[in-house]
N, C-alpha and C positions, 0 to 999 in steps of 0.2 A: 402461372400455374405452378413454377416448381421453385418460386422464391423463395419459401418454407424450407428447402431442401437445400437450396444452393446457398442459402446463408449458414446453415450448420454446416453443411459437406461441399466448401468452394474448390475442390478441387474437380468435383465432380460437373462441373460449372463446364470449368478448364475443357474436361475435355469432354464434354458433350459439342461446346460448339467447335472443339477440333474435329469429332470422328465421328457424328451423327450422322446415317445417312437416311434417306426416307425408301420403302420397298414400297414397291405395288402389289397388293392381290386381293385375296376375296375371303375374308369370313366363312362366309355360306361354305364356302367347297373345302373338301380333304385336300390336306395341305399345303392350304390357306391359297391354294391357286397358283401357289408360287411356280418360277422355273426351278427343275431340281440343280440345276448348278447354285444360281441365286442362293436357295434352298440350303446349299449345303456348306456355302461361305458364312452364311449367318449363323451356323451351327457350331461350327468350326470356331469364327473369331468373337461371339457374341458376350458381350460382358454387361449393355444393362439393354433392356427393352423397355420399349413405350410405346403402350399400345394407344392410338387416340381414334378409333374406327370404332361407331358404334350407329345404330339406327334411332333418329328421333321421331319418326312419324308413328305415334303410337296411337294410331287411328289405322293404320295395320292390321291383317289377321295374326293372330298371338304367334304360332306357328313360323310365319316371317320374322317376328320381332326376335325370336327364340333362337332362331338360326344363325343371325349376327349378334344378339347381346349375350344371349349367352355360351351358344355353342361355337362360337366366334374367338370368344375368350377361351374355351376349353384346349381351344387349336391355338391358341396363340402360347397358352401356357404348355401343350406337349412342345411346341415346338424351342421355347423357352429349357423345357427341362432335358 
């Protein structure tokens, strides 16, 4: 998925597979569900994000599908900015 990327920017490569780490939480909810400690270290040392959480059952009421695709992202990106 990020061969594109890690062949122009290998350094980026470097250290993703040094300091990647994976959080738990939820789309759906304000502040993506996280712990506010969790929360606040990601905020604090965050340098690149990757978001790979999304819903594929699009046989869903739109409503559901809306809440993690895109209002999922809306939260991913405040928390980003």
């Amino acid at each position: 998925m990020f061969q594109d990327l890690f062949e122009k920017r290998p350094e980026l490569e470097a250290k993703c597979m040094k300091t990647v780490i994976a959080v738990q939480g939820d789309l759906s909810l304000e502040n993506l569900g996280m712990d506010p400690v969790q929360r606040e270290m990601i905020v604090e040392d965050l340098d690149i994000l990757i978001n790979s959480a999304a819903s594929i059952y699009f046989n869903d009421p739109l409503m559901e599908l809306l809440k993690t695709n895109y209002y999922g992202v809306v939260r991913i990106l405040e928390l980003a900015n």
